[in-house]
Steps between C-alpha positions, in 0.01 A plus 500: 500500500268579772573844529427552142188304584387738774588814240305363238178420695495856693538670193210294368318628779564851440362485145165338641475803779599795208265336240233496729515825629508625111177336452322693838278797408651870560412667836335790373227630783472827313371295186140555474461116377624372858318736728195320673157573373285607806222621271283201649536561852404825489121673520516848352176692485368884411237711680323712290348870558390795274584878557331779281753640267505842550300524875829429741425217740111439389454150524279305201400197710194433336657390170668206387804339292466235254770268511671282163747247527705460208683183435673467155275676251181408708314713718281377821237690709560541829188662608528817652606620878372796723713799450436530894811327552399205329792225447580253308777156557717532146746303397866548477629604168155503368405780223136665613327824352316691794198725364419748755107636512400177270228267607400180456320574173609895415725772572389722742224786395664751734868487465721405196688188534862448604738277345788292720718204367610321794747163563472368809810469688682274664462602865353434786290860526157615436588798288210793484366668142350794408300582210436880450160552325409867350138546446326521184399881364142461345436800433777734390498862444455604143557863353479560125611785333430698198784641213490828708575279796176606728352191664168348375181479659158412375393849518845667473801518209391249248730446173344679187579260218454510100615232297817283383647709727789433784499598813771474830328438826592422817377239818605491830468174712532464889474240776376604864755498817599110572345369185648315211351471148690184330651225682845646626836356422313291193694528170167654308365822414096642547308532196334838451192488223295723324178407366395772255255490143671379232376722262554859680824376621786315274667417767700578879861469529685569825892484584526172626516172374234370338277189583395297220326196734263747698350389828164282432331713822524792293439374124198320633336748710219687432637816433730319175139401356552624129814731600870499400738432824853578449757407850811619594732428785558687800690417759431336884358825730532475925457743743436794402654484184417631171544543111429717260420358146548693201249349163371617196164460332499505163085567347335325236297589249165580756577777670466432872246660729416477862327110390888394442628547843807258529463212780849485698523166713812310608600139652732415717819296480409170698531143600342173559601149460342231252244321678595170334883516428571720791724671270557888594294756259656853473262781319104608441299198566534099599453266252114488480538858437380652811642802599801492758573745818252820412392369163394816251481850692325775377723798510267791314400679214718685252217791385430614168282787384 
C-alpha cells in the first residue's frame, strides 16, 4: 500500500513539473519581440557639410540645412545647422527631412535645394551628410530661329509674316558649364512662355506638354500687361546641357510687323517650404505667390518683320 503510495505521489509530481514547463514562454532569441531594446542608451548624431554638385571637392561651407522632425503626421522645426560640419544629437528611430542650402526663413539664392529623408539609427556613431547643391542659371543662353532656320537678331533674319497663317520655328535653350536651371532630381518640368499680341498672333504651340496654371512671375509681369501668354514644359537643364524646341505660330487677323516681336521668358522648376505648415512646396512660386529659385527669366526675342 505504500509503494502504491510513493507511485502515485511522484507521478503527481511529474504532472506539476510538465504542466509548468508547458506554460513557460518559447526561447526564441532570434524573435524580434524578445531582443532588448537599446534604442535609449544610445546617442546617435549627424554632421552636416555641403559640396558643389558638379565642382569635385569644392566645399559650400557658407550655407546651411534646415532641419524637420516628423512624428506621426506632424512636422517640427529644428532650426537649421552650419553646413561647415555642423551636427546635430537625433534620436534613434526617429523620421527627419534634411534640406540642404535652406535657411532659417528661405532656400538659398545661390544654389538649389537638396532633399534627404533621414531615420536616425540606433547606434552609437556620429554619422556625416552631404548635401550636393548645383547653382542656379539666371541667365541662360537663348537662340531663336526663323522657318529657314537662320538665327535671329534685332538687326538680322527676322520672320516675314502675313496673316492666319502657320508657321514652324525653332528655339534653342542652354545652361553655362556647372549650372543648373530647375531644381535637379525634383519630379517637375520648367515652364517656357511666350507673351505675344493677341490680335497679330492666334496663338504659340510647341511640342511639349502644355501648362494650363502658368507661373504668376510671368502672368503678372510687366511684359504680360495686355498680352496673351501661352507655357509649355521643358525639361530640368545642368551643365552644359541643352534643348532644342520645335513651335508653331499661327497669325491672326493683324498682320504682324516688327511692333509684334514675341517676348520668350521661362521659370524654373523649384522649391520652398510653407512658412506656416512647414509642408514641402514643389513648382513656380510659394504660397504667397512669390517666385521660387530664379523666378521668371527672360530668355529673348522671337523677331518679326
Amino acid at each position: 500500500m505504500k509503494s502504491n503510495n510513493s507511485n502515485n505521489f511522484f507521478a503527481f509530481i511529474l504532472i506539476v513539473v510538465l504542466l509548468f514547463a508547458l506554460q513557460q514562454p518559447a526561447n526564441t532569441p532570434e524573435s524580434a519581440d524578445n531582443q532588448p531594446d537599446y534604442s535609449d542608451l544610445v546617442e546617435p548624431g549627424v554632421s552636416f557639410t555641403g559640396q558643389n554638385t558638379f565642382v569635385s571637392g569644392t566645399a559650400l561651407s557658407s550655407e546651411y540645412v534646415r532641419i524637420i522632425k516628423k512624428t506621426d503626421g506632424m512636422r517640427e522645426d529644428m532650426g537649421t545647422k552650419s553646413l561647415a560640419s555642423g551636427t546635430l544629437a537625433t534620436v534613434p528611430n526617429q523620421d527627419y527631412s534634411f534640406y540642404f542650402f535652406f535657411n532659417t526663413t528661405a532656400p538659398s539664392h545661390q544654389y538649389y535645394v537638396d532633399v534627404m529623408d533621414y531615420t536616425g539609427p540606433s547606434t552609437e556613431a556620429t554619422e556625416s551628410l552631404v548635401g550636393y547643391g548645383c547653382s542656379i542659371e539666371t541667365s541662360p543662353i537663348f537662340v531663336s530661329r526663323n522657318v529657314a532656320g537662320q538665327v535671329q537678331s534685332a538687326s538680322a533674319n527676322a520672320q516675314a509674316m502675313t496673316t492666319s497663317t502657320a508657321y514652324d520655328m525653332e528655339l534653342n535653350i542652354k545652361v553655362h558649364s556647372d549650372k543648373c536651371f530647375g531644381m535637379p532630381d525634383a519630379e517637375g518640368d520648367n515652364a517656357l512662355c511666350f507673351i505675344y499680341n493677341g490680335n497679330a498672333i492666334s496663338s504659340i504651340k510647341a511640342n511639349t506638354d502644355y501648362i494650363s496654371v502658368k507661373p504668376q512671375s510671368v502672368t503678372l509681369s510687366t511684359e504680360a500687361m495686355s498680352k496673351s501668354v501661352s507655357c509649355w514644359e521643358f525639361p530640368k537643364l545642368s551643365d552644359l546641357n541643352d534643348i532644342s524646341i520645335p513651335y508653331t505660330v499661327t497669325t491672326g487677323t493683324t498682320e504682324p510687323t516688327i511692333a509684334h516681336n514675341i517676348t520668350v521668358v521661362a521659370a524654373d522648376f523649384s522649391f520652398d517650404l510653407n512658412t506656416n505648415t512647414l509642408e514641402e512646396i514643389w513648382g513656380y512660386e510659394d504660397e504667397y505667390g512669390n517666385a521660387l529659385g530664379a523666378g521668371k527669366v527672360a530668355l529673348g526675342t522671337v523677331y518679326i518683320s
